[in-house]
N, C-alpha and C positions, 0 to 999 in steps of 0.2 A: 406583280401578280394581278391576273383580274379582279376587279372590284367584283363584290357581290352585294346583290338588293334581297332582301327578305322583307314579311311583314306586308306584303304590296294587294296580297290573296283577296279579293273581292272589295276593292279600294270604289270600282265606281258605286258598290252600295255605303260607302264612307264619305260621300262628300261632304256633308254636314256634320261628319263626326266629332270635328272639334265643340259642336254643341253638345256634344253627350259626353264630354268630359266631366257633367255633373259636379263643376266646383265653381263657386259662385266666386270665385279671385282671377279667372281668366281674364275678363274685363280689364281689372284693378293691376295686374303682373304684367300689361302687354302682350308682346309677340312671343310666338315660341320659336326662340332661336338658342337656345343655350341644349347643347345633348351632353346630357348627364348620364356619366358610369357610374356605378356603387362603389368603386376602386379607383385610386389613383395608377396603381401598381398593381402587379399579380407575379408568385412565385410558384411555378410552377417543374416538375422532375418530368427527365424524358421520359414521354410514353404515356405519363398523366396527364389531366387535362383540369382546368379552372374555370368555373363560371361566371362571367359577368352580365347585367341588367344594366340596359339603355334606354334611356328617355329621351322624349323632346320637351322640355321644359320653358314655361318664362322663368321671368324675376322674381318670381316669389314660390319658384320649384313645382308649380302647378304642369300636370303630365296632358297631354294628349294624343291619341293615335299616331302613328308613325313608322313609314319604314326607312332605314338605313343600306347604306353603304357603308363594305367594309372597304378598307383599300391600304396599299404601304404598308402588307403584312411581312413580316420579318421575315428572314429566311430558316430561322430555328424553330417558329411554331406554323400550326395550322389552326384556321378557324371555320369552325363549322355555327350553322343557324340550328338553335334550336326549335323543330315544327312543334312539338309535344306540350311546351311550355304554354300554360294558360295561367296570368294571373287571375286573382278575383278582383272582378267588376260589375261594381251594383248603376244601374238607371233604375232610381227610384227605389222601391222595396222589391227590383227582379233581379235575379244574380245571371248575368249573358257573360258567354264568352264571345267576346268580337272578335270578328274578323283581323281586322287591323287594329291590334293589342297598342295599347298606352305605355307598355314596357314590353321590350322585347328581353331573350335571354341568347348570348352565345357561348359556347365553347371552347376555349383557347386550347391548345393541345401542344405538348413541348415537344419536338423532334430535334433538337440540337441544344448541347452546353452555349447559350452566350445572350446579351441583350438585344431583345427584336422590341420595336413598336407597332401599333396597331391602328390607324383611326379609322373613327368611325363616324357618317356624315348622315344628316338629315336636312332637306329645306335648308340650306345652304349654310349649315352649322355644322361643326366636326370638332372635336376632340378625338387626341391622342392618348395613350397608356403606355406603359412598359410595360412588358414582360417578359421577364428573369429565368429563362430555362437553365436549370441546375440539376446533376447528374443523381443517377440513382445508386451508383457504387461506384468505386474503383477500379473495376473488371479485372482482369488479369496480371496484375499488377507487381506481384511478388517473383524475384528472380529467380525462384526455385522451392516447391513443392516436397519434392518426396526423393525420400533418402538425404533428409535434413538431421543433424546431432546439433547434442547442445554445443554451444563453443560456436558455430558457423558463424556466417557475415551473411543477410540476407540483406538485397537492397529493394525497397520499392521504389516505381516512380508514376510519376503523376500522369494521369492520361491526358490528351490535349485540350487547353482551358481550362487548369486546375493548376495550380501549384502548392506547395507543402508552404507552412509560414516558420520562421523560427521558431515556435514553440510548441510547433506540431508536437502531439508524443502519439506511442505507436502501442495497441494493447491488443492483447488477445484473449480469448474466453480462457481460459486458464493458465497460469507459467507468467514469467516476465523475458521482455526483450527490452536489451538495454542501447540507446539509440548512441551510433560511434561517428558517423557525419553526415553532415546535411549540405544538401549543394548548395552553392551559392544562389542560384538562380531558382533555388525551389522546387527544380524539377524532380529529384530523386530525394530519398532516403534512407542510410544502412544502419541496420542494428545488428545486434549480437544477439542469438536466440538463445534462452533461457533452458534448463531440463523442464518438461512437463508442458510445456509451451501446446496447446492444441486452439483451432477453430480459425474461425477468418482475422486476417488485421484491422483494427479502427484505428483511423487518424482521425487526429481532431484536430480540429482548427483548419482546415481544407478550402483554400480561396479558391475561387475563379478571378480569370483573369481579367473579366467584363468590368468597368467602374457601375458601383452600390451593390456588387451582390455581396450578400454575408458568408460568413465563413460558416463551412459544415461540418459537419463527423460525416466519414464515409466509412464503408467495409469493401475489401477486397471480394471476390465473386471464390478466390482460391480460398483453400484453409491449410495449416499446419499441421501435425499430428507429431508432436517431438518426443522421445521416449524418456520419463522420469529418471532423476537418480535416484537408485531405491538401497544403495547400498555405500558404504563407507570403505574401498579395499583400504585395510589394514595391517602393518608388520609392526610386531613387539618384539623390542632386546629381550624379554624373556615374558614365559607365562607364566611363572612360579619366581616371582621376587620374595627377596627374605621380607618379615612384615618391619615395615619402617624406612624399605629402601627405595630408590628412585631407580625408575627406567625411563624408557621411550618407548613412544608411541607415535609411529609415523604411518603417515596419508600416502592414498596414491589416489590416480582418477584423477589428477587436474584440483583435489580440494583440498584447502588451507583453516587455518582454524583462524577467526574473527577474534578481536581485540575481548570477545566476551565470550569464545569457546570454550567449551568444555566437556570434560570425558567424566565418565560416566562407570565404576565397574560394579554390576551389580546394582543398578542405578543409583551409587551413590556417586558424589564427586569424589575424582581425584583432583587434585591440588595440582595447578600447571606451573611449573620454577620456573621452566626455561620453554623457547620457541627456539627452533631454527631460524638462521634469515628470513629464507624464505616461506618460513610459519607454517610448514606441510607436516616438520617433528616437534612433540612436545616432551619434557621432562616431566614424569608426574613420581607423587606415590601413592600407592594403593592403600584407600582409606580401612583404617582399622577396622575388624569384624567382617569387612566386605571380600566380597568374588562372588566372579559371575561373566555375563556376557560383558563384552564392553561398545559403551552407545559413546554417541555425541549429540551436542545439540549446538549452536550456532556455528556451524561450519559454511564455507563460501565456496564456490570455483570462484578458482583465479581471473579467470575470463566474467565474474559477475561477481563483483565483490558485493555488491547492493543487496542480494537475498542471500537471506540464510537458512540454512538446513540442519534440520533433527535428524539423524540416520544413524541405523545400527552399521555395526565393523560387521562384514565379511565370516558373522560366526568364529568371531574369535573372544576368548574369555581367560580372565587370569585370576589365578587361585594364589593367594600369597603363602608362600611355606610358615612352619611353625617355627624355623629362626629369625630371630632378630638382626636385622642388616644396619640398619640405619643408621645415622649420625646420631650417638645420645647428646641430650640438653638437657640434664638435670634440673630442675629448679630447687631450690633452695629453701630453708628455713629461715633466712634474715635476708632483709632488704640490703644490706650491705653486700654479701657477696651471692647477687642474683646474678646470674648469666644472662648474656646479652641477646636477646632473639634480634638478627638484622632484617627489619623489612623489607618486602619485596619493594623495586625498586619503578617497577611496571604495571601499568594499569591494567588488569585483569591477570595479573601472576600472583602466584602463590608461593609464602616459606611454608614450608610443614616441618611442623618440630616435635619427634616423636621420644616422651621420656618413659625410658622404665626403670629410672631409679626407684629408690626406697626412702629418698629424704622429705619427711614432714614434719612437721614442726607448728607452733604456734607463734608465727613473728607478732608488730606492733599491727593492729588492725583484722586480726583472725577471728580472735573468738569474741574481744568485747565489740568489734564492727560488723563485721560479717555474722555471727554468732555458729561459726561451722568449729566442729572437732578440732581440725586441724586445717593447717593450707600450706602451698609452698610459692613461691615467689618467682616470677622473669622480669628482665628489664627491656625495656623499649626506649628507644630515641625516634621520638615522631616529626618529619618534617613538618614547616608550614605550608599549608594549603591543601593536605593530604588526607583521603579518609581509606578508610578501612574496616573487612569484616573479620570477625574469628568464630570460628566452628571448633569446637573442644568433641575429642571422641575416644571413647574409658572402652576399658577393657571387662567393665562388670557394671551391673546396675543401679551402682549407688548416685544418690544426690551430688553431686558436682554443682558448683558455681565461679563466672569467671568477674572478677572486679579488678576496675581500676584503681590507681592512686598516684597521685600526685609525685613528683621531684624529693619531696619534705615527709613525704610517707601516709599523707595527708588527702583530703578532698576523694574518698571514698566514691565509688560510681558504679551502679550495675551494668555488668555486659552482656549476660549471661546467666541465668538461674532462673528458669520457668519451669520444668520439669517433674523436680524431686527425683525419688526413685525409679529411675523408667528404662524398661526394655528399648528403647532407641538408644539409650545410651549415648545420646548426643544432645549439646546443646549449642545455640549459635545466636549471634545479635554483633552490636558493631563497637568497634573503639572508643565512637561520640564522635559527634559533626564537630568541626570548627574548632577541634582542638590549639591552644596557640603548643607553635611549635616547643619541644622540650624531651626532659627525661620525664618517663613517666614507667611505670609497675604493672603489672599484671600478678593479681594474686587468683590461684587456683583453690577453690573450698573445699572441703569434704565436711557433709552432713551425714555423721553414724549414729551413736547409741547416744548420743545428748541433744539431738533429735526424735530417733526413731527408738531408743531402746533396745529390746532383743528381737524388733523385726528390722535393726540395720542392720543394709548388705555392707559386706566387705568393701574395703575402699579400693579402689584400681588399684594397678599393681604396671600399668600401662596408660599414658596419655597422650594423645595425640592432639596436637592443638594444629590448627592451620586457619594463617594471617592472608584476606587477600584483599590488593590495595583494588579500589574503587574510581579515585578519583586523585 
């Protein structure tokens, strides 16, 4: 490229101008041979432009008048003089702008991704600079636009003098895209697009291929627009289960239920025993006093197991009939002959054990531990390492409380009893952390008239208890 001279604009009234340099260290600094940029470097995006200030300096940085040459401009930028520039310059108490400026200012302007140098020469002095021309986006980038669903394979790749780094990730203004390979070479990138997925892609971590430039975030110039899942398709073995019984409830649409899903009727939970293999059907039963629509909340596509979804079913709702279906589990009036409740065996499944016996009783730890009317007894076998929640749910208003005890009949513990009398009708809390493995009891309380008097409610007549393992 041709050099170019600026700064030179009425030089022959400059020829003593190095004495109006007005710094009494010229003298002291020597010659001026050192030309000073205010930048070592400059980073500049195609299309923008960066300012640098050049001097002709001595040894002790002292400036005066000057003009340059540019030369050995890179093939990525361009450099323009700027005429406009006047710094401030006093002789004496007068502020002049000189002809031939003591700092000059140019323009670098980025036309190409890649590393260009630039010097710049004065009275037989030059330095050099780099500058970093780096992109303003990704452009066109994404392998396809419109009439994109969730579940796809989209690939990006890199425009020339970019490449992706290993730990590029790929984001969009809303939804997630889960990233499935990456070239070897950096060039390209495919992900899986998410439902709800809308706006341009950001990569981050975005190299050039130039040695010291830094790695960017960029956005694609395209955008996505992916249509939401807004709905759960739904089939139930039946909408009218007898109350206490188990059905299914199975997904369509590509979604599975997560290790911590769950359904919902009437927004209450139902209790999940059993998954399908492949976790699309669940075994529930419909939690006592409840019906209504049925929700979910941590649900996945298959194709994105990483996010999870709240969504309602397909407008579908189940009303449990006024027979009794279920497996009865009695519990008992002595710790001797309590029935055995097996815990679930899986982390996030549920036993649900729904009794409508009539047995109560005052065993050891009723009335003078717990101080309840009455209670009735289950047995538990807890492995080690294992925790666990329980949700108890009555068929009337009364005071209910759920306690531990020990192997020996012993070490008393609350699980359950914040309520009292209460229209929820339900109480809920956990096993206890850290339990060491063993037998252990679960005693059921009823708080009536030696509590409350003659404003206790009747005691259930119905309980539903549901265990679900945690951990």
């Amino acid at each position: 490229m041709k050099g170019i001279v600026r700064g030179v604009l009425g030089l022959a009234l400059a020829v003593n101008m190095a004495a109006c340099t007005n710094d009494d260290t010229v003298g002291i600094g020597g010659d001026f041979n050192n030309v000073d940029i205010d930048k070592n470097a400059l980073f500049v995006r195609i299309g923008d432009s960066s300012a640098v200030l050049v001097r002709l300096v001595n040894d002790l940085r002292a400036s005066t008048p000057a003009a340059f040459t540019v030369a050995n401009v890179g093939a990525g930028v361009r450099v323009t003089y700027d005429e406009t520039y006047r710094p401030d310059y006093t002789q004496g108490d007068t502020l002049i702008a000189p002809l031939v400026k003591p700092q000059q200012r140019y323009w670098v302007v980025g036309t190409a991704i890649g590393l260009n140098e630039v010097t710049f020469t004065s009275g037989g002095a030059s330095t050099t600079i780099r500058a970093y021309v780096t992109p303003r986006n990704l452009g066109a980038a994404l392998s396809k636009t419109t009439g994109v669903v969730a579940g796809e394979v989209i690939t990006i790749t890199a425009p020339a003098g970019l490449k992706f780094s290993p730990t590029s990730a790929v984001t969009f203004t809303t939804g997630t895209a889960v990233i499935t390979t990456r070239a070897a070479d950096g060039s390209s990138i495919s992900f899986i697009v998410g439902p709800g997925v809308t706006g341009p892609a950001t990569v981050t971590l975005v190299q050039q291929t130039f040695s010291g430039a830094p790695a960017v975030s960029l956005q694609s110039t395209q955008v996505l627009n992916v249509a939401p899942v807004t709905v759960a398709p739904t089939t139930l073995s039946t909408a009218t289960p007898n109350s206490g019984a188990s059905f299914t409830v199975a997904l369509g649409g590509g979604l599975r239920f997560s290790n911590t899903g769950k359904v919902l009727i009437g927004g209450v939970e139902a209790g999940i025993s059993a998954l399908s293999a492949d976790s699309s059907t669940a075994t529930v039963v419909a939690p006592l006093n409840a019906s209504g629509a049925v929700t979910y909340t941590d649900l996945v596509l298959n194709f994105l197991p990483s996010v999870k979804l709240a969504l309602p079913s397909d407008s579908k709702t189940v009303t449990p009939s006024a027979s009794f279906g279920g497996t009865t589990q009695a519990g008992t009036d002595a710790f001797a002959t309590a029935p055995t409740i097996a815990l679930p065996t899986v982390v996030g499944q549920s036993v649900v054990v729904t009794d409508n016996g009539n047995v109560w009783g005052t065993p050891a730890g009723c009335v003078g531990g717990t101080g309840a009317d009455n209670c009735k007894v289950y047995k538990i076998v807890v492995p080690a390492g294992q925790t666990f929640t329980l949700t108890g749910i009555f068929d009337t208003n009364a005071d209910i409380g759920y306690y531990r005890f020990n192997s020996t009949f012993g070490g008393q513990a609350t699980i359950a009893d914040a309520l009292g009398q209460s229209a929820t009708r339900t109480e809920s809390g956990t096993l206890g952390a850290n339990l060491t493995a063993g037998t252990y009891y679960i005693m059921v309380a009823y708080y009536g008239p030696a509590s409350y008097g003659a404003g206790a409610v009747a005691r259930p007549t119905i309980i539903q208890t549901r265990i679900t393992r945690t951990l």
